[in-house]
N, C-alpha and C positions, 0 to 999 in steps of 0.2 A: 949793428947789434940789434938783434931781436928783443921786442916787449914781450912784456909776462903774457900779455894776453896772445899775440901773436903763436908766441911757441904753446902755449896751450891749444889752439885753434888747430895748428899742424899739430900736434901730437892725436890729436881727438880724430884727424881724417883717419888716423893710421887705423882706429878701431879697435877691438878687441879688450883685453885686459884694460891696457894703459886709458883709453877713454873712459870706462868704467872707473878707473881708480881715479882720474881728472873726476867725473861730475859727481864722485861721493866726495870729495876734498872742499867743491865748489857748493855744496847741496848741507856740510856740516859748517862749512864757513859762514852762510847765508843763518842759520840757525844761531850760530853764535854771534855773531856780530848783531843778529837782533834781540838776544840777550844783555849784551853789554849796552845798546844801545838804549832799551827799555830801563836799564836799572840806571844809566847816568839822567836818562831824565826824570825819573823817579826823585833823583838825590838821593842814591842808596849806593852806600859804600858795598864791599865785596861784603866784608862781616857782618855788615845789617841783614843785605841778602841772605846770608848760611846763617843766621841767625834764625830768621823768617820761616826758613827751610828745614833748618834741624839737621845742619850739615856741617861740617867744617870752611873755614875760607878759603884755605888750603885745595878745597877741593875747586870752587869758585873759581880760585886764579889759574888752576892747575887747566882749568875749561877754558878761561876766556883767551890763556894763551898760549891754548892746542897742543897740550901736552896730555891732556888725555881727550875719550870721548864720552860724553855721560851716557850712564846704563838709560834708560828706559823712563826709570822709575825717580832715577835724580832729573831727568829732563823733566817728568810731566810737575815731580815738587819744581822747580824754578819757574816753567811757565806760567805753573797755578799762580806761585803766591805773585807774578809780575803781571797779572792781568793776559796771559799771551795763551794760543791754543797749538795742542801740537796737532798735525794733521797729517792723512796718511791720502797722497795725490795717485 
């Protein structure tokens, strides 16, 4: 049986669409995960955070687990108020 990473690596030779859809999954994953990561060290619950934000929590959990993608404007509010910058490579 193939790893995650494995089958991701052959899907990505195949090119096209599916690689594109691999490295936006892999590039929004990386974004949040350093969201969650920044606010557990903080010691900031989800509601402190949406709190901070002027958001709901709802929204918060709805991101951290990738049930939605935040717009724009909900990413640069969370990075702001957690110290983090968004960047455009």
């Amino acid at each position: 049986m193939k790893t995650w990473e494995e089958l991701k690596k052959e899907l990505k030779k195949k090119g096209g669409r599916i690689k594109t859809d691999i490295e936006e999954m892999e590039n929004l994953a990386e974004v949040v995960t350093a969201i969650y990561k920044k606010r557990e060290k903080m010691g900031l619950s989800q509601q402190d955070l949406a709190k901070l934000c002027d958001i709901p929590q709802s929204t918060i959990a709805r991101i951290e687990t990738f049930r939605t993608t935040p717009n724009i404007d909900t990413l640069i509010k969370i990075t702001h108020k957690l110290g983090l910058k968004v960047a455009v490579l």
